[in-house]
C-alpha positions, -999 to +999 in steps of 0.1 A: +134-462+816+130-434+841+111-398+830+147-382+829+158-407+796+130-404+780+126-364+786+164-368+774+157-391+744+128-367+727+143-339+730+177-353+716+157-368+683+136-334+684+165-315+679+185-334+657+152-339+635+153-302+633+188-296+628+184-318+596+153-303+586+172-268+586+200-284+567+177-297+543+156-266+534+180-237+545+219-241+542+218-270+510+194-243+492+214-215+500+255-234+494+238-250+457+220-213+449+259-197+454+278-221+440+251-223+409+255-182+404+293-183+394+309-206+366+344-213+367+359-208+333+396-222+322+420-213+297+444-239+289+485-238+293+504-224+270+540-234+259+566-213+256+573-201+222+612-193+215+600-167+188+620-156+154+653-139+160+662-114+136+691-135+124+667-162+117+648-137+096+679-125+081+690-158+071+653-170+056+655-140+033+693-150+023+679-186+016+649-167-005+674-152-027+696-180-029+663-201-041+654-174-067+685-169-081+694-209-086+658-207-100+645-179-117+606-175-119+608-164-158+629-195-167+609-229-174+621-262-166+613-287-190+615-320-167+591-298-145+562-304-160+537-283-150+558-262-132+554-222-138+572-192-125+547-182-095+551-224-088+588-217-085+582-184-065+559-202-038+582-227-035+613-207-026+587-186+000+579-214+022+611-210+044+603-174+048+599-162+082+583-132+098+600-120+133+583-127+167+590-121+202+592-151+223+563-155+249+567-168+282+550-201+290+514-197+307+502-217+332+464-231+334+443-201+343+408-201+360+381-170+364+349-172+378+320-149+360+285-146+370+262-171+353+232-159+331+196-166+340+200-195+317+229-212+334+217-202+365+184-223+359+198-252+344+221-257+376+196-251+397+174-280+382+203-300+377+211-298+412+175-307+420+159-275+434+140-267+404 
C-alpha cells in the first residue's frame, strides 16, 4: 500500500469515527430530549348515537300512562306479593325516555401536550440518557 491509501484510509475511518461520535453525543441526545418533551394523548372513537326523537318521547310517555292506568299505584295485587305502589310506579318508568340530539360519530383523535418535569425525567431515563 502506497502513502496515498493509507493517507486515504485514516482519514476515511477518522471521519467516519467522528461522524458517529457526533451522532452519538449530539443529534440522538437532542431527537430523544424532543421527542421525550411532548406526550401524545388519544381519545378514543366514538359511535354515532341516533338520539331520542320527540315522537319517541311522545310515545314513552303514552306507554307511561297506559302502564299506570292498567295498574294503578294505590291498588294492591294480591298474587304480587311484595309488590307496592312506588314498585308498580318504577316499573311503568323504566321505558321512559328523555329527548336527545343525535351526535355525529367521532373519529380517534390525538393531541400532543407538553410533558411535566416528571414525565420528562422518566423518558429521559427510560430512553437511557439519565
Amino acid at each position: 500500500m502506497n502513502w496515498k491509501s493509507k493517507k486515504f484510509a485514516i482519514s476515511s475511518m477518522a471521519i467516519f469515527l467522528t461522524a458517529l461520535l457526533f451522532y452519538r453525543y449530539e443529534i440522538r441526545p437532542g431527537r430523544i430530549m424532543h421527542a421525550c418533551s411532548w406526550i401524545r394523548e388519544g381519545f378514543a372513537a366514538l359511535p354515532a348515537d341516533p338520539g331520542v326523537t320527540v315522537e319517541d318521547v311522545d310515545l314513552s310517555i303514552q306507554r307511561y300512562k297506559d302502564c299506570i292506568k292498567t295498574n294503578p299505584p294505590h291498588a294492591t295485587n294480591p298474587g304480587a306479593a311484595g309488590f307496592s305502589g312506588q314498585v308498580m310506579i318504577d316499573e311503568c318508568s323504566i321505558g321512559l325516555k328523555e329527548y336527545r340530539a343525535p351526535t355525529p360519530a367521532q373519529s380517534e383523535s390525538y393531541r400532543y401536550r407538553q410533558a411535566s418535569k416528571s414525565e420528562y425525567d422518566f423518558c429521559l431515563h427510560d430512553k437511557g440518557l439519565k
